[in-house]
N, CA, C and O atoms as a GROMACS GRO file, in nm:
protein
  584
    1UNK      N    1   1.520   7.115   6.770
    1UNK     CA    2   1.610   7.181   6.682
    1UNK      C    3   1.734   7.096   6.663
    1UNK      O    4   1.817   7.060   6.746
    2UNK      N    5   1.726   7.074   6.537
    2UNK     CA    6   1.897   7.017   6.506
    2UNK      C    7   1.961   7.063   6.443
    2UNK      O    8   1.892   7.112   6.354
    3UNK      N    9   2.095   7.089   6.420
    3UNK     CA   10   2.192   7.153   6.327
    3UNK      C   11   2.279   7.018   6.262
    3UNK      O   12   2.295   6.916   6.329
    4UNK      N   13   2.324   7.031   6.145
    4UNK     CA   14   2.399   6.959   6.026
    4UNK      C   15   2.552   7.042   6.062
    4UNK      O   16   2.558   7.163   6.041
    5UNK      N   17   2.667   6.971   6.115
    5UNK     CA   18   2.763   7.025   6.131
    5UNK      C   19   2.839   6.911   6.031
    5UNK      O   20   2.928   6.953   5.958
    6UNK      N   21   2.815   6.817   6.030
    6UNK     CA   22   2.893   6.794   5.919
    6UNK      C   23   2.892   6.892   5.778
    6UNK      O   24   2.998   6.951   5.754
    7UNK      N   25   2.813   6.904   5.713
    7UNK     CA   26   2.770   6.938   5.595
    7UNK      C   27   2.795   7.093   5.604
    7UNK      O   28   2.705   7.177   5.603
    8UNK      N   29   2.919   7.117   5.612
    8UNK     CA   30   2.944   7.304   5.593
    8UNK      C   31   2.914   7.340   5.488
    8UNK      O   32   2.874   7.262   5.401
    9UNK      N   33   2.926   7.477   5.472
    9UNK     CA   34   2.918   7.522   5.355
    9UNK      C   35   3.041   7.543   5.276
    9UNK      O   36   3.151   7.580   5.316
   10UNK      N   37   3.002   7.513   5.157
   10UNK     CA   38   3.183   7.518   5.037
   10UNK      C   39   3.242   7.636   5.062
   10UNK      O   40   3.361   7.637   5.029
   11UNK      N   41   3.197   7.743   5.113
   11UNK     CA   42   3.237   7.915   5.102
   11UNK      C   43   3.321   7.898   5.275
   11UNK      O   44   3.421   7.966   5.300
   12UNK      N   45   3.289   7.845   5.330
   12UNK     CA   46   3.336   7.814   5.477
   12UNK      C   47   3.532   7.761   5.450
   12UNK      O   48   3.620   7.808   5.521
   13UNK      N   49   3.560   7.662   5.338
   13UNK     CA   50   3.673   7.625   5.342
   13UNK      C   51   3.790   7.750   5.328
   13UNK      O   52   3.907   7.743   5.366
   14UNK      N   53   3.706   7.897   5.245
   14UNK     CA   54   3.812   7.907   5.177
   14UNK      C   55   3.859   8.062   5.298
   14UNK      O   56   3.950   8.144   5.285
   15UNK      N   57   3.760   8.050   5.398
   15UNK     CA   58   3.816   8.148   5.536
   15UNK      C   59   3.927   8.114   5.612
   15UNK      O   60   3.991   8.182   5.693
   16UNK      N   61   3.942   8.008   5.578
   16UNK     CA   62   4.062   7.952   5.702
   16UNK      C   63   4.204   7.949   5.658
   16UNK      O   64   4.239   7.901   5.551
   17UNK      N   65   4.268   7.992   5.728
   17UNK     CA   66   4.376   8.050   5.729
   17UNK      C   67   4.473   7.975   5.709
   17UNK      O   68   4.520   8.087   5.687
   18UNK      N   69   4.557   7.898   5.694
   18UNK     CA   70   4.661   7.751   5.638
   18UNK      C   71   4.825   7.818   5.670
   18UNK      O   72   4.918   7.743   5.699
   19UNK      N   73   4.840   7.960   5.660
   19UNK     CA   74   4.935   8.022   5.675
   19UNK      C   75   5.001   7.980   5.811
   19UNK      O   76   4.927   7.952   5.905
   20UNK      N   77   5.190   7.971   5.831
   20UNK     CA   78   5.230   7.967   6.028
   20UNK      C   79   5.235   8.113   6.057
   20UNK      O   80   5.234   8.207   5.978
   21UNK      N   81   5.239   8.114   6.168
   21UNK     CA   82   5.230   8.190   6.231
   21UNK      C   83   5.358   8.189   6.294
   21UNK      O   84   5.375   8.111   6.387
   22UNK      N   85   5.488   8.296   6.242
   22UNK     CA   86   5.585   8.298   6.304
   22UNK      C   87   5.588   8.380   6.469
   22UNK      O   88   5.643   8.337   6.571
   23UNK      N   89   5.534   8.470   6.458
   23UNK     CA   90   5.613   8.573   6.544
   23UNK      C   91   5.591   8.518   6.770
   23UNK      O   92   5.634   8.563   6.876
   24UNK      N   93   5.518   8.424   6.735
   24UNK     CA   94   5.525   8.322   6.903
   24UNK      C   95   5.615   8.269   6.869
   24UNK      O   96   5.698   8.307   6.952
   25UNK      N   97   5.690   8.172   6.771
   25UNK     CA   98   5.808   8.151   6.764
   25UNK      C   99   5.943   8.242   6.810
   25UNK      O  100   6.026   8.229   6.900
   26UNK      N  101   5.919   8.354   6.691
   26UNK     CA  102   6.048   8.454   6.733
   26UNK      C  103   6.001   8.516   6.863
   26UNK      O  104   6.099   8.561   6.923
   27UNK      N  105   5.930   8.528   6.903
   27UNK     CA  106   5.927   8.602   7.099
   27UNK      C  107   5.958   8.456   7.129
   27UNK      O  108   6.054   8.472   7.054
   28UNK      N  109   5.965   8.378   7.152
   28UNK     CA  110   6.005   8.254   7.282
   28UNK      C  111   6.156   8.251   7.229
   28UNK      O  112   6.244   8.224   7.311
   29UNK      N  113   6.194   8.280   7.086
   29UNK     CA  114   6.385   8.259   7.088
   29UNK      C  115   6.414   8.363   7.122
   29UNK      O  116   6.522   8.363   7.182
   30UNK      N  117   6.338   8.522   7.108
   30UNK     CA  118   6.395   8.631   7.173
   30UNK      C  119   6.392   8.571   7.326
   30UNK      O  120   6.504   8.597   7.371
   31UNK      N  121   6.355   8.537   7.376
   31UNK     CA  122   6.312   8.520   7.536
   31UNK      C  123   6.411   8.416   7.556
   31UNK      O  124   6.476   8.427   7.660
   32UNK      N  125   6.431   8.336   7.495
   32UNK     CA  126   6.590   8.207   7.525
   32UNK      C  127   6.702   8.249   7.472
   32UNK      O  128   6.801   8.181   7.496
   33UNK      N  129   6.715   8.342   7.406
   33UNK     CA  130   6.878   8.435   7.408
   33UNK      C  131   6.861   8.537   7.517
   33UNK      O  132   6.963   8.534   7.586
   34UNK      N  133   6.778   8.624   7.562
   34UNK     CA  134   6.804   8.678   7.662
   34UNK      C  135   6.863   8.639   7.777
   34UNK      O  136   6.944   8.709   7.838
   35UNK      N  137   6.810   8.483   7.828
   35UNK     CA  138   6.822   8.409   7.938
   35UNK      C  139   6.968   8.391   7.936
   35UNK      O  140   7.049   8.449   8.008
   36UNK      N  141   6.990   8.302   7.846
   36UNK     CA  142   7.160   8.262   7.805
   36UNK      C  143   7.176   8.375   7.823
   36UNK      O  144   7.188   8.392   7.944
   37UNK      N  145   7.184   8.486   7.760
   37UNK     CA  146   7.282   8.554   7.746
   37UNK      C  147   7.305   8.608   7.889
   37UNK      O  148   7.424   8.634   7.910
   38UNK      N  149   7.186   8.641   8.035
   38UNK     CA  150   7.197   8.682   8.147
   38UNK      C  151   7.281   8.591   8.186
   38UNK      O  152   7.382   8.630   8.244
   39UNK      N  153   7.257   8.432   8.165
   39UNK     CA  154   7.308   8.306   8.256
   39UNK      C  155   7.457   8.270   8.230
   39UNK      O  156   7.523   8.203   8.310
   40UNK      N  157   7.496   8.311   8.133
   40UNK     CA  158   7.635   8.231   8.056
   40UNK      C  159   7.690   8.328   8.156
   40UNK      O  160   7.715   8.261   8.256
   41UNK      N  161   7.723   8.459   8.177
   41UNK     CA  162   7.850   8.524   8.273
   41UNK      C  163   7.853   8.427   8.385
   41UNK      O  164   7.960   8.371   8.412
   42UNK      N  165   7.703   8.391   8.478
   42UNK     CA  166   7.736   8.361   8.618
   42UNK      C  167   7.787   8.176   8.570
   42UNK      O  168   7.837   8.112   8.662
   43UNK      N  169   7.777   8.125   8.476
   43UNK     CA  170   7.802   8.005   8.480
   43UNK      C  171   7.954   7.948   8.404
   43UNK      O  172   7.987   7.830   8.396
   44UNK      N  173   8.028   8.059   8.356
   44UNK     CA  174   8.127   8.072   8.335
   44UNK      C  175   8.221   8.108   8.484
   44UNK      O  176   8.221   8.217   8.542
   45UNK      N  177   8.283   8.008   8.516
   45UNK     CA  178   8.377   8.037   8.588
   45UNK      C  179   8.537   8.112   8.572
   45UNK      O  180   8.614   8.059   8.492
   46UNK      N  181   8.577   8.214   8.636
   46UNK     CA  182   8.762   8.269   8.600
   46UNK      C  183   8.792   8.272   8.753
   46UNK      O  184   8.732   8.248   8.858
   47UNK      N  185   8.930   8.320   8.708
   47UNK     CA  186   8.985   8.285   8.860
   47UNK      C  187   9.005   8.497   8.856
   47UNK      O  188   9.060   8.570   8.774
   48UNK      N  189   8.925   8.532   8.998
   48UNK     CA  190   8.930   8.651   8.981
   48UNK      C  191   9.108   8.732   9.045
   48UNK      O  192   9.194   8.706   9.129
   49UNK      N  193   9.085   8.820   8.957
   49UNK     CA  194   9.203   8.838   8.941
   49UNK      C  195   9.221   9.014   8.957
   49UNK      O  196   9.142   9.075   8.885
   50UNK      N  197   9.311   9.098   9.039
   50UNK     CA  198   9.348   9.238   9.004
   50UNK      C  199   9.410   9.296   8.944
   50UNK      O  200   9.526   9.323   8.978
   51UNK      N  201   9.350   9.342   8.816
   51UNK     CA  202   9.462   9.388   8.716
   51UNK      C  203   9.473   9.496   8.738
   51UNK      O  204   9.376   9.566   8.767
   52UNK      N  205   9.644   9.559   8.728
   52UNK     CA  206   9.712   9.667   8.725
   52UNK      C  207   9.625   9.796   8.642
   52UNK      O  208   9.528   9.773   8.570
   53UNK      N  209   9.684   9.941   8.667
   53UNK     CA  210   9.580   9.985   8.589
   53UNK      C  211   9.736  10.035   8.503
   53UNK      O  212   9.835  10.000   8.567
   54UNK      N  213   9.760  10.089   8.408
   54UNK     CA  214   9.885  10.093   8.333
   54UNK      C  215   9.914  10.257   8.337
   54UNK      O  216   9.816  10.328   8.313
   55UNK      N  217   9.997  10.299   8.356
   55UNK     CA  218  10.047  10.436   8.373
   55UNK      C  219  10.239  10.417   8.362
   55UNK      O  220  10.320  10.364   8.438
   56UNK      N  221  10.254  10.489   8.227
   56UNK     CA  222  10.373  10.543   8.225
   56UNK      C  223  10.465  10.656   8.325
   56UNK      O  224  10.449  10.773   8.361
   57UNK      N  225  10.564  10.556   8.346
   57UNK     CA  226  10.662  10.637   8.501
   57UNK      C  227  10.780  10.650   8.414
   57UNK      O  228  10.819  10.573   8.325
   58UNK      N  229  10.836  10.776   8.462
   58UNK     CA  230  10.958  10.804   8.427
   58UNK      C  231  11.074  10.745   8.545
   58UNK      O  232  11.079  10.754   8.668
   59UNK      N  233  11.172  10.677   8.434
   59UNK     CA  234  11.271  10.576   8.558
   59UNK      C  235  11.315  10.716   8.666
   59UNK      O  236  11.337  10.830   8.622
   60UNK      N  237  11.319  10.676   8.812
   60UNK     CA  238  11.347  10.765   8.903
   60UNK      C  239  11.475  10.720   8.939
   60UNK      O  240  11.478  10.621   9.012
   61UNK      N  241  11.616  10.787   8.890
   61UNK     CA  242  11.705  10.717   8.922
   61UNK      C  243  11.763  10.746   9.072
   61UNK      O  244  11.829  10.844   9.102
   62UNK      N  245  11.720  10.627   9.171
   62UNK     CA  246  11.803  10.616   9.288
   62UNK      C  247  11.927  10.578   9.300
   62UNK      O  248  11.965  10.492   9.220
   63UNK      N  249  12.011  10.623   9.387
   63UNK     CA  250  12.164  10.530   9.433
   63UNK      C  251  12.171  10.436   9.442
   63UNK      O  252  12.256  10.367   9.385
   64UNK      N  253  12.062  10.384   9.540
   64UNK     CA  254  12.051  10.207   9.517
   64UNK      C  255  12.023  10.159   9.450
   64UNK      O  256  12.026  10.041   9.485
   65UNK      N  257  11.970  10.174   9.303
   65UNK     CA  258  11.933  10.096   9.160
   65UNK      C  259  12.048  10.083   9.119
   65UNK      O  260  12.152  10.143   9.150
   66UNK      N  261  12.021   9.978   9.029
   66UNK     CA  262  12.176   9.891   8.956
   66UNK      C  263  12.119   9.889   8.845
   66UNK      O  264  11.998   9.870   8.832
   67UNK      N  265  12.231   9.914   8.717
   67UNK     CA  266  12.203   9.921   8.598
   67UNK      C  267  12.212   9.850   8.548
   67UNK      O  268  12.314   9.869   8.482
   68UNK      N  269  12.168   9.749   8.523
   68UNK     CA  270  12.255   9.651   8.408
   68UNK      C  271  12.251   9.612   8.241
   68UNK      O  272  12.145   9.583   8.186
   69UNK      N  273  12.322   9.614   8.202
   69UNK     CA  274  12.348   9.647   8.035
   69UNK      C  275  12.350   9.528   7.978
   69UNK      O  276  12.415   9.441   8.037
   70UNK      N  277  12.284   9.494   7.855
   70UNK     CA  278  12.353   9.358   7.748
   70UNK      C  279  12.328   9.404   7.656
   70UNK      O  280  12.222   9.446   7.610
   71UNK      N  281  12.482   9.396   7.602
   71UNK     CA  282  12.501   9.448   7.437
   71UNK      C  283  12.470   9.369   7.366
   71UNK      O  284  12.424   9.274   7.430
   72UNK      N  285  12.470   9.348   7.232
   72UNK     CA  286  12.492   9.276   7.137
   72UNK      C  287  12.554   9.175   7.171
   72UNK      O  288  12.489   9.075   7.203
   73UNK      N  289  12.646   9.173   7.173
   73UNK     CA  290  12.738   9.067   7.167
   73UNK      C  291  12.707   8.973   7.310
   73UNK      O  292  12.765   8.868   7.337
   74UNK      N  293  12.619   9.027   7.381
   74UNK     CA  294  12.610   8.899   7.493
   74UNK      C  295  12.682   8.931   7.617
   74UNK      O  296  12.644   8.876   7.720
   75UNK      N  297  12.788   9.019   7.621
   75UNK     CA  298  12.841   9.136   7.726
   75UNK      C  299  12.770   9.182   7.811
   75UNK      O  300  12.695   9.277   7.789
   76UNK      N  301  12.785   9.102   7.964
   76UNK     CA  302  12.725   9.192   8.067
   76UNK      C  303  12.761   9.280   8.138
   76UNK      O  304  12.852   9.239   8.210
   77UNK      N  305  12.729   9.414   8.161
   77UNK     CA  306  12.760   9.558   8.229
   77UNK      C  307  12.701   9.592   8.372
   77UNK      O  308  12.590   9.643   8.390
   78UNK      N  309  12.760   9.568   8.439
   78UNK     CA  310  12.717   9.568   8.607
   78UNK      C  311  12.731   9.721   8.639
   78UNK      O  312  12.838   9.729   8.700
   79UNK      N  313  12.689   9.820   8.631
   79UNK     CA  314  12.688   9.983   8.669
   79UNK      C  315  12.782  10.035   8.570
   79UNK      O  316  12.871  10.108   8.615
   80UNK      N  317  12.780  10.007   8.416
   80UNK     CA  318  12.869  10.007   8.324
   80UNK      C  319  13.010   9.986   8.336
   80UNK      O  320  13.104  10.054   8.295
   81UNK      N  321  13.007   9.844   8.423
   81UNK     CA  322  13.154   9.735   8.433
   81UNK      C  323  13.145   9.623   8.375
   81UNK      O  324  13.075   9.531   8.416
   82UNK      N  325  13.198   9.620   8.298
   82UNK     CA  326  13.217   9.457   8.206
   82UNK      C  327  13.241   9.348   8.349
   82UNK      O  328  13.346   9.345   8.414
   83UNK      N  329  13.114   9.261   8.379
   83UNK     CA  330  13.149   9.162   8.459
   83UNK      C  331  13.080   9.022   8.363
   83UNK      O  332  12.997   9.037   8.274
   84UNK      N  333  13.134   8.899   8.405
   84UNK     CA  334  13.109   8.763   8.387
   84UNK      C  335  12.944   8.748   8.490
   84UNK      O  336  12.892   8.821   8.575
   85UNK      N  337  12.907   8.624   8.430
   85UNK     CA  338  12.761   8.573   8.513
   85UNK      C  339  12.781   8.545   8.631
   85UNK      O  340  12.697   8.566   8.718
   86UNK      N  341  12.914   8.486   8.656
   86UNK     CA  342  12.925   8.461   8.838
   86UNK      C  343  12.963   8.545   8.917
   86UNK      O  344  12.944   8.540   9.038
   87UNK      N  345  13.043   8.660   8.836
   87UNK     CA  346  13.078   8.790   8.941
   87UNK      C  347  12.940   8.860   8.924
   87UNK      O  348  12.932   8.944   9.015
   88UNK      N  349  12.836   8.861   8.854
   88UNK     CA  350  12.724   8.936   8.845
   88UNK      C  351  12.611   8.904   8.976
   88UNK      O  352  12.555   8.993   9.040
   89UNK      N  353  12.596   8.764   8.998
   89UNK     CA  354  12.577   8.694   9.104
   89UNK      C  355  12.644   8.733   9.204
   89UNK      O  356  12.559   8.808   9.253
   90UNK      N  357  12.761   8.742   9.294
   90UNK     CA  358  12.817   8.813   9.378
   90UNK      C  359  12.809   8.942   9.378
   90UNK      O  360  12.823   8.989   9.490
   91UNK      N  361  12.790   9.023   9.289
   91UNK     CA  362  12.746   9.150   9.324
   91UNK      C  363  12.630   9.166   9.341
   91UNK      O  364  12.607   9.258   9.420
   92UNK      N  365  12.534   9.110   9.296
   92UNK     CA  366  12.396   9.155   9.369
   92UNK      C  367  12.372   9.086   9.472
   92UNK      O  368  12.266   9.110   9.528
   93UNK      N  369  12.448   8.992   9.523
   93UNK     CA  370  12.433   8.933   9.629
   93UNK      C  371  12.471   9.031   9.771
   93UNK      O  372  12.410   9.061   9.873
   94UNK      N  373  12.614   9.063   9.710
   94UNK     CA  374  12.692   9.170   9.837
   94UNK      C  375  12.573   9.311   9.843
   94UNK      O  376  12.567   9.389   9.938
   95UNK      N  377  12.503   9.315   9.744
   95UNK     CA  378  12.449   9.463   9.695
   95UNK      C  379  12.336   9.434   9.795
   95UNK      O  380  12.299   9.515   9.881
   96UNK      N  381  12.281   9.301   9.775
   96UNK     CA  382  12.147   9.256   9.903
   96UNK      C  383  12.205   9.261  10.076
   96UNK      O  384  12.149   9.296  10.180
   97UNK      N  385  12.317   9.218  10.051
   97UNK     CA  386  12.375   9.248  10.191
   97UNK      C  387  12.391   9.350  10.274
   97UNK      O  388  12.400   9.353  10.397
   98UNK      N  389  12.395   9.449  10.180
   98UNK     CA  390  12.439   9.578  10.244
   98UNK      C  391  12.342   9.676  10.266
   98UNK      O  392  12.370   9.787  10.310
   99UNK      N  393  12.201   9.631  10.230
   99UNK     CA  394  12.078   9.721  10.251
   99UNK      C  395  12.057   9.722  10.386
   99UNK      O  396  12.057   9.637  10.475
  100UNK      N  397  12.029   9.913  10.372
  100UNK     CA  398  12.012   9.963  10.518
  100UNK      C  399  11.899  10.024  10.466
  100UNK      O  400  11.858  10.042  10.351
  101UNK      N  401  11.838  10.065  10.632
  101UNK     CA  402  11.704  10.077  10.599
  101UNK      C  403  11.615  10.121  10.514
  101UNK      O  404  11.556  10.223  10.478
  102UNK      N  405  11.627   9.976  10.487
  102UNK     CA  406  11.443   9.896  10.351
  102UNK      C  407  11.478   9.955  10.238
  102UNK      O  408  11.396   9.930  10.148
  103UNK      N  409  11.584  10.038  10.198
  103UNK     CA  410  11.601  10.081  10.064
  103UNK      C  411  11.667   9.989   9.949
  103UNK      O  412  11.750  10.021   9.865
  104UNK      N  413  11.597   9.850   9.973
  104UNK     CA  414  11.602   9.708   9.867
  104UNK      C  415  11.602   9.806   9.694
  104UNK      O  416  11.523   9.883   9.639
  105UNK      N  417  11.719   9.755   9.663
  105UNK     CA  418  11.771   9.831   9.492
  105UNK      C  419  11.630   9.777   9.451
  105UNK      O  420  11.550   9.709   9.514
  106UNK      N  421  11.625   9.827   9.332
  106UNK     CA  422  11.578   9.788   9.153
  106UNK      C  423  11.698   9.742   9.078
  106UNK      O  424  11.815   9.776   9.098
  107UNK      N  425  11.649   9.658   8.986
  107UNK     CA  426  11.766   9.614   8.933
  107UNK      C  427  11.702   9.707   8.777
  107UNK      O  428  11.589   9.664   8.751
  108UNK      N  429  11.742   9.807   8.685
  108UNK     CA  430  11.710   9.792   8.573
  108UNK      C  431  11.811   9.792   8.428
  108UNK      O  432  11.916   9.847   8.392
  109UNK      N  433  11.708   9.693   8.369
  109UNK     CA  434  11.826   9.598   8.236
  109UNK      C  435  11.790   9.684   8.145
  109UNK      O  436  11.673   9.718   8.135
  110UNK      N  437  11.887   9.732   8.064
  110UNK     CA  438  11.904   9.786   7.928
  110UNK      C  439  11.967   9.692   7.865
  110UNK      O  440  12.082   9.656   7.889
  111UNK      N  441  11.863   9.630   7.745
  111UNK     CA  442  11.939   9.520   7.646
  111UNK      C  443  11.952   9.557   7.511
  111UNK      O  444  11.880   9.654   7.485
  112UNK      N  445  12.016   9.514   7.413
  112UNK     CA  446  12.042   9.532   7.324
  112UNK      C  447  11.903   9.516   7.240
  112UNK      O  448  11.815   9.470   7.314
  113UNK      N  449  11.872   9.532   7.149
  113UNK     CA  450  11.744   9.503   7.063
  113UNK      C  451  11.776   9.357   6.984
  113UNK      O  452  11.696   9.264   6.985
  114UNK      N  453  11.869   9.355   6.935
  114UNK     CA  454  11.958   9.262   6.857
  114UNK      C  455  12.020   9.093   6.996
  114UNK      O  456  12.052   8.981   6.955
  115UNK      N  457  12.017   9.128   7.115
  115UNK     CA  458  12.057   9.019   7.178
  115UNK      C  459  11.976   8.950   7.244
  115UNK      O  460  11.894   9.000   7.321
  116UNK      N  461  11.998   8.745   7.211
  116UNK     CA  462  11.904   8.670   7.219
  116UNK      C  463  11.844   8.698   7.378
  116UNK      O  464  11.906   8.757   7.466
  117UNK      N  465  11.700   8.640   7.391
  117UNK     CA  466  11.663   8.649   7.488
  117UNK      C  467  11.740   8.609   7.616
  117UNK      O  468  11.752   8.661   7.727
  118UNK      N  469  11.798   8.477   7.546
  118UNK     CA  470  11.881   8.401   7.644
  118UNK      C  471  11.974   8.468   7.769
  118UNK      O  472  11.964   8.457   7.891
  119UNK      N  473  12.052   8.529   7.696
  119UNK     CA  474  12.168   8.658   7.780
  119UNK      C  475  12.064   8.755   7.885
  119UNK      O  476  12.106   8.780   7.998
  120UNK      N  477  11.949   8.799   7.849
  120UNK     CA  478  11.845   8.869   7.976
  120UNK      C  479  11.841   8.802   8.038
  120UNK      O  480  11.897   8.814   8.148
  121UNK      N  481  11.767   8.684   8.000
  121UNK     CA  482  11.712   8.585   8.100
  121UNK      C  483  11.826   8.548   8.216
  121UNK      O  484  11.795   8.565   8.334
  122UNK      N  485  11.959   8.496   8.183
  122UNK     CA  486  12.063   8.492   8.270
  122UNK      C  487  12.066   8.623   8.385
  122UNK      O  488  12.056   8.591   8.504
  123UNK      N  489  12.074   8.725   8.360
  123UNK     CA  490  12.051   8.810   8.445
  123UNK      C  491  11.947   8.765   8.492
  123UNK      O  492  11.962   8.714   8.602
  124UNK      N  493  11.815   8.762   8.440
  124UNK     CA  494  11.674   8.776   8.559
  124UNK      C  495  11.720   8.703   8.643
  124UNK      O  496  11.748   8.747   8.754
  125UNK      N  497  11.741   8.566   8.608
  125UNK     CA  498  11.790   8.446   8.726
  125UNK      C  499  11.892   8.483   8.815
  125UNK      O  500  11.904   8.445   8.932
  126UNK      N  501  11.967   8.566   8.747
  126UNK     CA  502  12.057   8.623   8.901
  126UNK      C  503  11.972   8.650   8.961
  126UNK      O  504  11.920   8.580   9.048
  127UNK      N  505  11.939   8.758   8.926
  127UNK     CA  506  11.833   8.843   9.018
  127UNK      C  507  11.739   8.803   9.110
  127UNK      O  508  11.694   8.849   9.215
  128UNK      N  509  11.716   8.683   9.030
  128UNK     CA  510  11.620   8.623   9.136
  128UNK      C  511  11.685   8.547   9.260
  128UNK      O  512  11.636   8.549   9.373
  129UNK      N  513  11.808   8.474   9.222
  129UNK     CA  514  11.887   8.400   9.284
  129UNK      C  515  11.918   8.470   9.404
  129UNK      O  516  11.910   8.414   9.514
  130UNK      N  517  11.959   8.609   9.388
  130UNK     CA  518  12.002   8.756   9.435
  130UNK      C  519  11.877   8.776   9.572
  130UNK      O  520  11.912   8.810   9.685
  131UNK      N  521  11.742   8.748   9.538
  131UNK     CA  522  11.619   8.775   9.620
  131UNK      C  523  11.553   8.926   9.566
  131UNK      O  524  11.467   8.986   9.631
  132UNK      N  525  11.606   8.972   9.444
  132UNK     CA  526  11.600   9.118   9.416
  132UNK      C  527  11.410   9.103   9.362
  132UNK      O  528  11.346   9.030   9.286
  133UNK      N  529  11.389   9.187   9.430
  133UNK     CA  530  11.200   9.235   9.452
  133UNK      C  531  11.185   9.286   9.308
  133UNK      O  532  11.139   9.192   9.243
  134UNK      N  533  11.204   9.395   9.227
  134UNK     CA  534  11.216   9.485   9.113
  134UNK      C  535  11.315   9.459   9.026
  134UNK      O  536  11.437   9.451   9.037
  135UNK      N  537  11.233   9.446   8.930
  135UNK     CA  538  11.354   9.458   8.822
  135UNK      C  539  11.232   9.457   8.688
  135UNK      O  540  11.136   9.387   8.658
  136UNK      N  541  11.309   9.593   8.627
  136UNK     CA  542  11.289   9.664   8.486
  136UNK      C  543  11.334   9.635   8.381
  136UNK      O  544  11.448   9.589   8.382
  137UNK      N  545  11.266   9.652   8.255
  137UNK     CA  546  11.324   9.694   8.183
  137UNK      C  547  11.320   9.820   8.108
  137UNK      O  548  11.209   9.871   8.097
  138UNK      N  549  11.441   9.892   8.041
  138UNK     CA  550  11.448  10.046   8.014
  138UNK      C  551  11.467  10.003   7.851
  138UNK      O  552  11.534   9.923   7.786
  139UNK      N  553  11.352  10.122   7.827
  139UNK     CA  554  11.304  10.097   7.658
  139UNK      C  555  11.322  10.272   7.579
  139UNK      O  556  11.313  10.381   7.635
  140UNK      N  557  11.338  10.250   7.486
  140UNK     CA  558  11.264  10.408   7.421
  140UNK      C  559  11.150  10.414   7.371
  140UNK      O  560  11.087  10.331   7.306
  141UNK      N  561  11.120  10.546   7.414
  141UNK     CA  562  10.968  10.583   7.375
  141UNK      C  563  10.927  10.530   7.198
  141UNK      O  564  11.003  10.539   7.101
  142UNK      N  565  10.802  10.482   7.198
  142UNK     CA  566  10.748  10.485   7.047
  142UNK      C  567  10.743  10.574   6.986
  142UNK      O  568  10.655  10.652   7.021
  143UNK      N  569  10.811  10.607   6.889
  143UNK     CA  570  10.864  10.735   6.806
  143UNK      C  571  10.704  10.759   6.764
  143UNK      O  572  10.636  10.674   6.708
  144UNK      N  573  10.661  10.878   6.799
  144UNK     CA  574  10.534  10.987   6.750
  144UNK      C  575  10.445  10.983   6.874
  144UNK      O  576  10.333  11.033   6.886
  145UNK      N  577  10.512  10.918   6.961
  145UNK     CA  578  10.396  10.919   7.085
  145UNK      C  579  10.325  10.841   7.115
  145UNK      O  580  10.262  10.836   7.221
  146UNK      N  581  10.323  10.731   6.986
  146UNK     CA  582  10.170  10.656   6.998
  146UNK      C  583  10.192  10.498   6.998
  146UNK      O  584  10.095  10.422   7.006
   0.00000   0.00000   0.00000
C-alpha cells in the first residue's frame, strides 16, 4: 500500500485556516501585568514612615503657653507686649528656666494673614534657639465648615 501525499486534493487548500489567533497572546499579557503589577510594590523601595492620623483640637489654653502675635506691620507681641527679637529671645529663654515640674510651655503664634513669612520664621528660630518642644499655629475656622 502506498499513499500520494504530495498530490492533495484542490478542496484540501481551502480548509485551512490563515487567520492569528489572538487570544494566547492576550492571556500571556494578562498574565505579565498581573505579575508587575504584584512585583512593582515589593520592588519599589520608601523609607517607612508613621503618619499622624489628623484630628482637630481645640487650643487648650494653659498658664504656661505663650502667645505670640505678628501683626502686619512686622510687630512682635510677647503675651500681648510689644517686644523686639532679642528681648523675645530672653523671654523664652527665662520662660525655659523657670519650668517646674515638666510643664514645658507651647509657644502659640497668631500672625497676621498679610505678614511676610519672614517675621514668623524669626520667632520659630527663637523658639528653637529657646529649646521650646511645641509650637502652633492659631488659625480661623474655614468659613461653612468645610
Amino acid at each position: 500500500m502506498a499513499m500520494d501525499v504530495q498530490h492533495a486534493l484542490e478542496e484540501d487548500s481551502a480548509d485551512l485556516n490563515t487567520s492569528i489567533n489572538t487570544t494566547p497572546l492576550v492571556d500571556v499579557m494578562l498574565v505579565l501585568l498581573v505579575i508587575f503589577l504584584v512585583t512593582i510594590p515589593v520592588v519599589v523601595q520608601t523609607v517607612q514612615v508613621n503618619l499622624p492620623n489628623y484630628r482637630n483640637i481645640v487650643t487648650e489654653t494653659k498658664p504656661e503657653n505663650i502667645v505670640i502675635a505678628v501683626d502686619a506691620d512686622e510687630n512682635t507681641y510677647f503675651n500681648n507686649v510689644l517686644v523686639d527679637p532679642s528681648t523675645l529671645r530672653a523671654r523664652l529663654d527665662e520662660r525655659m528656666r523657670a519650668v517646674t515640674n515638666g510643664l514645658y510651655p507651647e509657644v502659640h503664634i497668631r500672625a497676621d494673614r498679610k505678614v511676610r513669612f519672614e517675621a514668623v520664621g524669626r520667632v520659630i528660630l527663637a523658639c528653637q534657639y529657646a529649646q521650646i518642644q511645641k509650637v502652633g499655629f492659631i488659625t480661623l475656622p474655614v468659613a461653612g465648615g468645610g
